[in-house]
C-alpha positions as CSV (number, residue, x, y, z in Angstrom):
1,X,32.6,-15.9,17.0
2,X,29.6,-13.9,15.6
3,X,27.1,-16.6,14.9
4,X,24.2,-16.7,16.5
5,X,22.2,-20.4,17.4
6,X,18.7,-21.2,18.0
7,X,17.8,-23.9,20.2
8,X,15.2,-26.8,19.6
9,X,14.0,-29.0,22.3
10,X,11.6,-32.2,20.9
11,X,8.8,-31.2,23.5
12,X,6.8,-27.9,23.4
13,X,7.5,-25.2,26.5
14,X,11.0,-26.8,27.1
15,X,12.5,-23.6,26.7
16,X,10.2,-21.6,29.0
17,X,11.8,-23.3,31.8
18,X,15.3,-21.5,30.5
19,X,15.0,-17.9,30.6
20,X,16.6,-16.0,28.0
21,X,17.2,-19.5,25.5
22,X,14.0,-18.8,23.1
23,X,15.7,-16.1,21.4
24,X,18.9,-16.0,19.0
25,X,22.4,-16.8,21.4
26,X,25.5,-16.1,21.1
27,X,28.7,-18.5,22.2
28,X,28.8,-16.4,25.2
29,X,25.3,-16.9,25.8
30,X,25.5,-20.3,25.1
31,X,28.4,-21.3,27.2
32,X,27.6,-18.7,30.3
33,X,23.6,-19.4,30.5
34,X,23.6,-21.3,34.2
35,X,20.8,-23.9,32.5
36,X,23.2,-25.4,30.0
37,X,26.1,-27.0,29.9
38,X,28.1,-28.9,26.7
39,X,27.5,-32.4,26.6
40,X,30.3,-34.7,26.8
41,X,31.6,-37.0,23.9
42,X,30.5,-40.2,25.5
43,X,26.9,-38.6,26.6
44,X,25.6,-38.1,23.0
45,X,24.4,-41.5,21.9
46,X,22.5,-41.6,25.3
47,X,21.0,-38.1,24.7
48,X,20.5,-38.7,21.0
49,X,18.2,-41.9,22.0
50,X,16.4,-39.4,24.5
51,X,15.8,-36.6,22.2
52,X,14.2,-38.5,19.7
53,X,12.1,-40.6,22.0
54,X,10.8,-37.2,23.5
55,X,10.2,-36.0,20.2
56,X,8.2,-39.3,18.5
57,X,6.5,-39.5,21.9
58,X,5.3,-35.5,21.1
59,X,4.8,-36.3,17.5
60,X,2.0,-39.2,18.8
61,X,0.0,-36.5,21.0
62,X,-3.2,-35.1,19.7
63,X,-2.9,-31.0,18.6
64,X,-3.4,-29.0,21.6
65,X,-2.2,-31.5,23.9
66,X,-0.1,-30.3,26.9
67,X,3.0,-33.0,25.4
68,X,2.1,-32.7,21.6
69,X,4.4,-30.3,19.4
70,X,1.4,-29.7,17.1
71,X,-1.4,-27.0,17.3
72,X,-4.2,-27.3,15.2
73,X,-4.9,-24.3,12.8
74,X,-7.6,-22.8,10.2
75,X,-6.0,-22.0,7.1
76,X,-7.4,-20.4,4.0
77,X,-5.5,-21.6,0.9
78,X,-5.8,-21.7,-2.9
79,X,-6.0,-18.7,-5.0
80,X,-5.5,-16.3,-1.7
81,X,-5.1,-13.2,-4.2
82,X,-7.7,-13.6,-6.0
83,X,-10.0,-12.9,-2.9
84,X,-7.6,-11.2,-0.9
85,X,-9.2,-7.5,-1.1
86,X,-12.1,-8.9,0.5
87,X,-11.2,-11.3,3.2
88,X,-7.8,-9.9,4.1
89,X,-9.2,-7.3,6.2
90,X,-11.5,-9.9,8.1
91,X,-8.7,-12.6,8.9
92,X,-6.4,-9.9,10.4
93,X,-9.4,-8.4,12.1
94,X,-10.1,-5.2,10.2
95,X,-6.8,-3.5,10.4
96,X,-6.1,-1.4,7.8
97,X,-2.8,-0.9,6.5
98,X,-3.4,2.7,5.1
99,X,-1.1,4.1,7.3
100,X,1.5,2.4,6.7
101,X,4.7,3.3,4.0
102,X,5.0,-0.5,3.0
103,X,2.9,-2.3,1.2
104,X,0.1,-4.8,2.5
105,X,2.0,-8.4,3.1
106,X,-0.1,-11.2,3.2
107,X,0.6,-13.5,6.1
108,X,1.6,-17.2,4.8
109,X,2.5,-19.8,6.8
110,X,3.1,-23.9,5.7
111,X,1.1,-26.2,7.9
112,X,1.3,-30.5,7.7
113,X,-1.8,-31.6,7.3
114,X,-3.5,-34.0,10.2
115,X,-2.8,-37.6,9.7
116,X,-0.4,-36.9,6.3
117,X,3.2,-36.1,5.5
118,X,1.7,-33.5,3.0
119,X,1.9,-29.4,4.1
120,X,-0.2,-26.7,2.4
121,X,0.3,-22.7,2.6
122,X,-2.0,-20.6,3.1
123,X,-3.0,-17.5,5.6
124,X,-3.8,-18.3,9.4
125,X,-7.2,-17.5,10.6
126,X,-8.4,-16.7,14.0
127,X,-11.0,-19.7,14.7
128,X,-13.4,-16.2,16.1
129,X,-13.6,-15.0,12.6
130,X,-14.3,-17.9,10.6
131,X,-18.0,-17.1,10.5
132,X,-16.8,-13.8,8.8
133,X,-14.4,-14.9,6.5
134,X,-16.7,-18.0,5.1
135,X,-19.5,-15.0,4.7
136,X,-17.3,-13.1,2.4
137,X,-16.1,-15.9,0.7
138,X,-19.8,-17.0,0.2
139,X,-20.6,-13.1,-0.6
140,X,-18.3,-13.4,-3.4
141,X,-19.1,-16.2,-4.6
142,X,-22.6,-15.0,-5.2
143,X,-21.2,-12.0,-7.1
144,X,-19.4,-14.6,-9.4
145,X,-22.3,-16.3,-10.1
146,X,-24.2,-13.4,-10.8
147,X,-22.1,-12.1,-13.2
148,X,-22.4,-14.3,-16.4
149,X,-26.5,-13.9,-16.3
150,X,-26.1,-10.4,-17.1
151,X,-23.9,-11.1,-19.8
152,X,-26.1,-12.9,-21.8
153,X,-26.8,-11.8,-24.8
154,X,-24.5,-8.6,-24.4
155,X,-21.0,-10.2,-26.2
156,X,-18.1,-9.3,-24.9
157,X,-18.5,-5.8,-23.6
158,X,-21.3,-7.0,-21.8
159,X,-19.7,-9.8,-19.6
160,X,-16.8,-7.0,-19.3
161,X,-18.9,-5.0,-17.5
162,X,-20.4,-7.3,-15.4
163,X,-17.3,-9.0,-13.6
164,X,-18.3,-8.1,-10.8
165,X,-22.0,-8.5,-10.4
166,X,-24.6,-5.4,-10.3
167,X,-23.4,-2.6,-9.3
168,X,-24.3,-0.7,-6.2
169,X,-21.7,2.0,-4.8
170,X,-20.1,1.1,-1.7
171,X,-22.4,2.5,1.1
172,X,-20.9,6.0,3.0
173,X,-20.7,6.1,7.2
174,X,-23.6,7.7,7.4
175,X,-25.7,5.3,4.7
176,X,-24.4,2.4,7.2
177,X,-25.0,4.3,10.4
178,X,-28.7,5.3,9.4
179,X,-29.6,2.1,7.6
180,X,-28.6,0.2,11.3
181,X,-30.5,2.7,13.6
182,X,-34.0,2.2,11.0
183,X,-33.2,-1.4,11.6
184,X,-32.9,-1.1,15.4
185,X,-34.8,1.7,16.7
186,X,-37.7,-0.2,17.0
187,X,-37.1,-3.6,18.1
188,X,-37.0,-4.7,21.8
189,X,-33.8,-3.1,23.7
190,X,-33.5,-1.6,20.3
191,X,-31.3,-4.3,19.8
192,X,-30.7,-7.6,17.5
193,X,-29.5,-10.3,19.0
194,X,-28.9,-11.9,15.4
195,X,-26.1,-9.2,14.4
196,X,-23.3,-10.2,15.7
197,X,-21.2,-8.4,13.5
198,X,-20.6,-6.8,10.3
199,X,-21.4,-9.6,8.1
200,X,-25.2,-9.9,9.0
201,X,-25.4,-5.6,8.4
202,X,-23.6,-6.8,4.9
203,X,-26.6,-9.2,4.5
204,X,-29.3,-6.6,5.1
205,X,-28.5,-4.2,3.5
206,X,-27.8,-6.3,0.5
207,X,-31.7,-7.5,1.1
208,X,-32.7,-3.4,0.8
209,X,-30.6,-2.8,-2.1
210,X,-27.9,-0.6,-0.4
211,X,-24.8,-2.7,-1.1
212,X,-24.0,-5.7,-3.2
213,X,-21.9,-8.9,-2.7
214,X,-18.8,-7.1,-4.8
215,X,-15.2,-6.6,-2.6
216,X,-15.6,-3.2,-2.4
217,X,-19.0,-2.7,-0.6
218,X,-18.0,-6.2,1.4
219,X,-14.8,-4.3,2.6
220,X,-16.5,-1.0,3.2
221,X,-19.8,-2.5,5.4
222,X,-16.9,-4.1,7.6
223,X,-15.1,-0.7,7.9
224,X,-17.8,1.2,8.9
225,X,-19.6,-1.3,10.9
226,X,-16.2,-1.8,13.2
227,X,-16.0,1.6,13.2
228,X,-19.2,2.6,14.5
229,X,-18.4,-0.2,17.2
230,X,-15.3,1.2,17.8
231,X,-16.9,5.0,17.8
232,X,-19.8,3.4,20.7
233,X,-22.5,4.7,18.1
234,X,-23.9,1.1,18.6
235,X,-22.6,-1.8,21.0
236,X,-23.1,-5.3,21.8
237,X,-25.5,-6.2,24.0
238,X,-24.4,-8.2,27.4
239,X,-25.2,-11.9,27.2
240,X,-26.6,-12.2,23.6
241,X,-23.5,-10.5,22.1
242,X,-26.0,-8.8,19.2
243,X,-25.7,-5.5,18.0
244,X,-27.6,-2.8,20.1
245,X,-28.1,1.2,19.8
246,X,-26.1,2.9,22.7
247,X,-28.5,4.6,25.0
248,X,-27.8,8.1,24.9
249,X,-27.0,10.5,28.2
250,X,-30.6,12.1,28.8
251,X,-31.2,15.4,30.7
252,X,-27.8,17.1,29.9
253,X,-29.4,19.4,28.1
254,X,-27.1,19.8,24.7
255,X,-27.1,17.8,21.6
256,X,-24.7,15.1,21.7
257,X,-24.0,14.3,17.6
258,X,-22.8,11.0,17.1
259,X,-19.1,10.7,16.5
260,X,-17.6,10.7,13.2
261,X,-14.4,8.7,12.1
């Protein structure tokens, strides 16, 4: 016999306490794992009435519990493709899928709602992120609303044209990198400990005229920003968590440039 089984218990972790059984089985596995053994025809109504106490009693556990077999979760549903190209990098934490020969998946799951028999589906979000992703979905937004006042009066071509907002070009590495460093260079520490990220560099330099609220420059500030991170051009400062120049070696005697992607 071929098949292969999966096995449920009612209660969440049950499994970890039987190596080997969270993964597909075969018969052999099945009938030759030391932690199992088949139940006999006049056990099953007693272990029918157990399993589906454990499970209602794991069902009436808050989410997160130790006993409950519900996790609570942040999902971002509703017309997902529409803003994809924007907040797809931030939910799965900037990784790019450049590199790779498929194309870019988006990660659905269903969820039940708390308190309701009713599911949605939609993509998971890491609860650290969810400043991020509600700043590009708010970035958008504003690029949406921007649009029809400079279609006004222009017909059809006009509002054509103006999908998207106006139109800056999507910042370069060095744009981003020099437009950080004039913010920083002379503030305390030569840090802010209001940047915690990419999204507030979005905001200023939205402020200054360097990008605009469009997918394109929202996706490209992220890029860059993580990269330079990433690169130790800039770092987070201890404590605060905010953004911070990275204090050059002194006295080596050589220029040092600054690393490049």
């Amino acid at each position: 016999d071929k098949r292969r089984f999966l096995l449920y218990t009612p209660r969440d972790g049950a499994l970890k306490k039987l190596p080997g059984a969270s993964k597909r089985l075969t018969y052999e596995d099945l009938h030759d794992h030391g932690g199992l053994r088949p139940a006999k025809a006049a056990e099953l109504p007693a272990l029918q009435r157990a399993w589906r106490a454990q499970f209602e009693f794991a069902g009436s556990m808050p989410a997160g519990a130790a006993e409950s077999r519900f996790v609570e979760e942040h999902i971002l549903s509703g017309s997902i493709l529409n803003v994809w190209g924007a907040v797809g990098s931030v939910v799965k934490g900037g990784s790019s899928s450049s590199s790779s020969s498929g194309p870019d998946r988006i990660p659905l799951i269903r969820a039940r709602l708390a308190g309701s028999a009713e599911a949605v589906v939609g993509v998971r979000v890491d609860p650290a992120r969810l400043p991020e992703v509600r700043y590009a979905l708010g970035a958008l937004l504003e690029s949406r609303a921007a649009a029809p006042l400079l279609a006004v009066g222009g017909g059809a071509a006009a509002a054509a044209a103006a999908a998207e907002g106006p139109k800056v070009e999507a910042p370069t590495y060095e744009e981003v990198m020099e437009c950080m460093e004039e913010h920083l260079k002379d503030r305390p520490g030569q840090c802010d400990e209001d940047w915690k990220g990419w999204a507030q560099v979005h905001a200023h330099m939205v402020s200054r005229g360097l990008a605009d609220n469009a997918a394109e420059c929202v996706v490209v500030v992220q890029h860059w920003v993580e990269e330079l991170l990433r690169l130790k051009v800039f770092e987070r400062a201890e404590g605060s968590g905010g953004v911070k120049i990275r204090e050059k070696p002194k006295g080596c005697g050589w220029y040092v440039p600054p690393p490049k992607p």
